[in-house]
Kinemage of the C-alpha trace (Angstrom):
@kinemage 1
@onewidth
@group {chain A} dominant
@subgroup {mainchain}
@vectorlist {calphas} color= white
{ca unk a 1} P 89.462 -2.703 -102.610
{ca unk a 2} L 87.967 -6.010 -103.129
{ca unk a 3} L 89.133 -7.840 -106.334
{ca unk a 4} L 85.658 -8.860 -108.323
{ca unk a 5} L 86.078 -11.066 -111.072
{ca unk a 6} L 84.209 -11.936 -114.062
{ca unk a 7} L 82.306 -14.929 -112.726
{ca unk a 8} L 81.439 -12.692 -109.567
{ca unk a 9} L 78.490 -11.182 -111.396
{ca unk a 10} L 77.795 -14.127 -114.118
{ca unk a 11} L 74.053 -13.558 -113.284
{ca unk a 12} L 74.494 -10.286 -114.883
{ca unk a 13} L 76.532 -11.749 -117.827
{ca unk a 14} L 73.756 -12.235 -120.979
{ca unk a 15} L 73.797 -16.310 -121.853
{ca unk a 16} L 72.819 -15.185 -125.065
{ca unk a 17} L 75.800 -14.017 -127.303
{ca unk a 18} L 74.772 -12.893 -130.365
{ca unk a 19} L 77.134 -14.868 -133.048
{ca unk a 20} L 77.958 -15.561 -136.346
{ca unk a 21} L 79.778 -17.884 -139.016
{ca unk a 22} L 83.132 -16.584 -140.506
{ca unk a 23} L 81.612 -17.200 -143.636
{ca unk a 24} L 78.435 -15.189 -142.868
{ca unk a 25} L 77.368 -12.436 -145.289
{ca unk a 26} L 76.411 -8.673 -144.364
{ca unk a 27} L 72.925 -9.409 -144.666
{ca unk a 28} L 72.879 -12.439 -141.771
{ca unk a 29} L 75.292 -10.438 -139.665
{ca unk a 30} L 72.859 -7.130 -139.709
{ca unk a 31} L 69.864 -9.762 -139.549
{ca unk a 32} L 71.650 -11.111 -136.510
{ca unk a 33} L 72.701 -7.782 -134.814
{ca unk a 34} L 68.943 -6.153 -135.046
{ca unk a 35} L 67.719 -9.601 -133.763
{ca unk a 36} L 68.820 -8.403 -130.490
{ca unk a 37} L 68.480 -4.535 -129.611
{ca unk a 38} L 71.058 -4.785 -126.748
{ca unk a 39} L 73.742 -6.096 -129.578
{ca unk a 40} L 76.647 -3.474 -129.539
{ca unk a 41} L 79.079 -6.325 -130.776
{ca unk a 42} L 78.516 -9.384 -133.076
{ca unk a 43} L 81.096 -12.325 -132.337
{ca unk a 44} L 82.077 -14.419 -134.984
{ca unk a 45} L 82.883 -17.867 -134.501
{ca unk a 46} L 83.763 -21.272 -136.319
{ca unk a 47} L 81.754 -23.957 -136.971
{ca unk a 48} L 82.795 -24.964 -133.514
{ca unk a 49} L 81.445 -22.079 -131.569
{ca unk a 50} L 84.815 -21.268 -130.946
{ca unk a 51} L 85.808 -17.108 -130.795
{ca unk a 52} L 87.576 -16.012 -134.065
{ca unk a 53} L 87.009 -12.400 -134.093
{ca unk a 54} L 84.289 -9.475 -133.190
{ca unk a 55} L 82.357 -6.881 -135.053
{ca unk a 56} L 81.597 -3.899 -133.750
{ca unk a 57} L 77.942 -2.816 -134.564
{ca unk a 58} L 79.727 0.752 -135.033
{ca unk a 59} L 82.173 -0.560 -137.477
{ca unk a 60} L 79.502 -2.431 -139.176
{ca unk a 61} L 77.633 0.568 -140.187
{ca unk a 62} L 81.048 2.104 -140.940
{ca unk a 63} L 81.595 -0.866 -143.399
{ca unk a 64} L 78.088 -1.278 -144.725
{ca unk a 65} L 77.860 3.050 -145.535
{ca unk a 66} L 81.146 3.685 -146.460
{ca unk a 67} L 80.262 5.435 -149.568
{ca unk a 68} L 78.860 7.738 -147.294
{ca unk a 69} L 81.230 7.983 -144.675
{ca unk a 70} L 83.686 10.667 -144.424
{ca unk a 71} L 87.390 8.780 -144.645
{ca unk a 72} L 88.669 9.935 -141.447
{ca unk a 73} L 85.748 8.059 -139.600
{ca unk a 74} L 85.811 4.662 -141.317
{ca unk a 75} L 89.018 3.178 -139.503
{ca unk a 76} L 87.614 1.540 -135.997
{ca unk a 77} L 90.585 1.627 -133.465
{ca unk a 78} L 91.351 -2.119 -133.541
{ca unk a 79} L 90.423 -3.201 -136.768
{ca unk a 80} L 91.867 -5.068 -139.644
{ca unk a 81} L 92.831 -2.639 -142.284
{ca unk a 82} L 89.956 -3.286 -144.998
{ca unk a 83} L 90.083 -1.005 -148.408
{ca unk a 84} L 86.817 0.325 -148.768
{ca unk a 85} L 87.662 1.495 -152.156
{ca unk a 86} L 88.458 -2.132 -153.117
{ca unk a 87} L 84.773 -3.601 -152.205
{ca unk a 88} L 82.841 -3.860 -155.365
{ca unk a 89} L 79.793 -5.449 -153.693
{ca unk a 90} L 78.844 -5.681 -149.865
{ca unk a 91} L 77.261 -9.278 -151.211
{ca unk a 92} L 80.270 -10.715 -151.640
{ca unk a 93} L 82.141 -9.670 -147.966
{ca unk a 94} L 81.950 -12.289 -145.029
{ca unk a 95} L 82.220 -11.880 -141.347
{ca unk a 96} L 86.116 -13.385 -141.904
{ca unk a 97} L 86.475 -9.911 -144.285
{ca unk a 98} L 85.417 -7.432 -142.067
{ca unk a 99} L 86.210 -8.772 -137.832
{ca unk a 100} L 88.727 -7.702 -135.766
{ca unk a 101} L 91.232 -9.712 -133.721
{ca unk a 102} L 89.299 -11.397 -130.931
{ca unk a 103} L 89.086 -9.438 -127.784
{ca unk a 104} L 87.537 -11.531 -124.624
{ca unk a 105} L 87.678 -12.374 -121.266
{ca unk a 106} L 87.431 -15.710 -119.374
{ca unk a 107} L 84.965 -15.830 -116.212
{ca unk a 108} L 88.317 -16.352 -113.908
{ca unk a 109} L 89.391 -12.490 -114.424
{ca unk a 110} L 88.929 -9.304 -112.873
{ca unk a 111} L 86.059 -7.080 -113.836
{ca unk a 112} L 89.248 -4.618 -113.683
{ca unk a 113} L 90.508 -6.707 -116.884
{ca unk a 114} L 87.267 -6.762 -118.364
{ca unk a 115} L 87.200 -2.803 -118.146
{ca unk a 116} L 90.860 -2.723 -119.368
{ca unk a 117} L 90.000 -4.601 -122.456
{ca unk a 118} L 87.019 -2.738 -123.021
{ca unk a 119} L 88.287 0.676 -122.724
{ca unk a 120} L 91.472 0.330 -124.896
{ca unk a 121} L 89.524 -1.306 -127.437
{ca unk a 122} L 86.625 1.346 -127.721
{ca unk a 123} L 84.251 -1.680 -127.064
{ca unk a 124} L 81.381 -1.668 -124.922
{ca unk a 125} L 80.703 -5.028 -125.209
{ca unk a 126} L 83.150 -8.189 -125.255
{ca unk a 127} L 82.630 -12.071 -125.102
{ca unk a 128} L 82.834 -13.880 -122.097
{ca unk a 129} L 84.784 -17.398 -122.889
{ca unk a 130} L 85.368 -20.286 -121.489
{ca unk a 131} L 89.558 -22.631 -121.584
{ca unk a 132} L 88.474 -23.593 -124.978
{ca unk a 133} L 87.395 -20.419 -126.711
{ca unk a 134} L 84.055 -21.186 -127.016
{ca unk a 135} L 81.798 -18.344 -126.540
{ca unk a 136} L 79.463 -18.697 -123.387
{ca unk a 137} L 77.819 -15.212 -122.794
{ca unk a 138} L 78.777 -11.479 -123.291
{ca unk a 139} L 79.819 -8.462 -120.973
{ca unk a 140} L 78.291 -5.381 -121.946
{ca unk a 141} L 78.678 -1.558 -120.164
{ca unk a 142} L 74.738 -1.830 -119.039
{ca unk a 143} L 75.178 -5.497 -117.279
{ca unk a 144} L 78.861 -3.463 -115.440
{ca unk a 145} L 76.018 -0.836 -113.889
{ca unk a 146} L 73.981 -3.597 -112.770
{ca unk a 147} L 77.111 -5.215 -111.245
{ca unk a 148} L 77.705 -1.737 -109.585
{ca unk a 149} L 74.311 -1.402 -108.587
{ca unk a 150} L 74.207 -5.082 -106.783
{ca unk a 151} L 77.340 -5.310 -105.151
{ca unk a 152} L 76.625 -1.378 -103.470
{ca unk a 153} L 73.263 -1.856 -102.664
């Protein structure tokens, strides 16, 4: 089997992360993950553009409705323990509150790493980034298919 790597398919990869600031609020992070319908992960990073975590649009709604979720459904697999009981107001929660550890892969690696990281991280979408962190497009499941699609046709 032929080894395909990351930057194999960077056509496919979208340019267009969508990110945030650590110190974002709920509102600009949901305002930033409906900006883009294809979204299924927001990446937050510093000031320099560089990766510092990722949240999950799943885990998003988990945070911003869990008064309404049932408890055995608001822990995402790979998250930061947060106590839901313990926010008092969404207003005051940042990106930095709610992300989980950064999860990535560099353009260098396999599309079998990519998958790897994916898959034991229940994500269908992680950041593509380059030696220095810095965020420089996204991997998603759909853009995988379209690798599939172009490299059998």
């Amino acid at each position: 089997m032929r080894v395909v790597r990351v930057d194999d398919i960077r056509n496919l990869i979208s340019r267009n992360a969508t990110t945030v600031l650590e110190d974002a609020g709920v509102f600009d992070i949901a305002k930033a993950m409906i900006s883009d319908p294809t979204t299924r992960t927001v990446y937050v990073v510093d000031k320099n553009n560089k990766l510092k975590g990722l949240i999950p649009v799943i885990y998003f709604v988990k945070v911003i409705f869990h008064e309404y979720v049932p408890d055995e459904y608001l822990y995402f697999k790979v998250m930061k323990p947060i106590e839901f009981n313990m926010i008092e107001s969404l207003e005051s929660v940042t990106a930095a509150d709610i992300m989980i550890s950064p999860i990535f892969v560099k353009p260098e690696e396999s599309l079998k790493t990519a998958f790897q990281r994916m898959f034991s991280s229940s994500l269908k979408e992680i950041p593509v980034v380059d030696d220095n962190m810095k965020v420089i497009g996204d991997l998603n499941v759909l853009e995988l298919i379209d690798a599939w699609l172009e490299l059998n046709k």
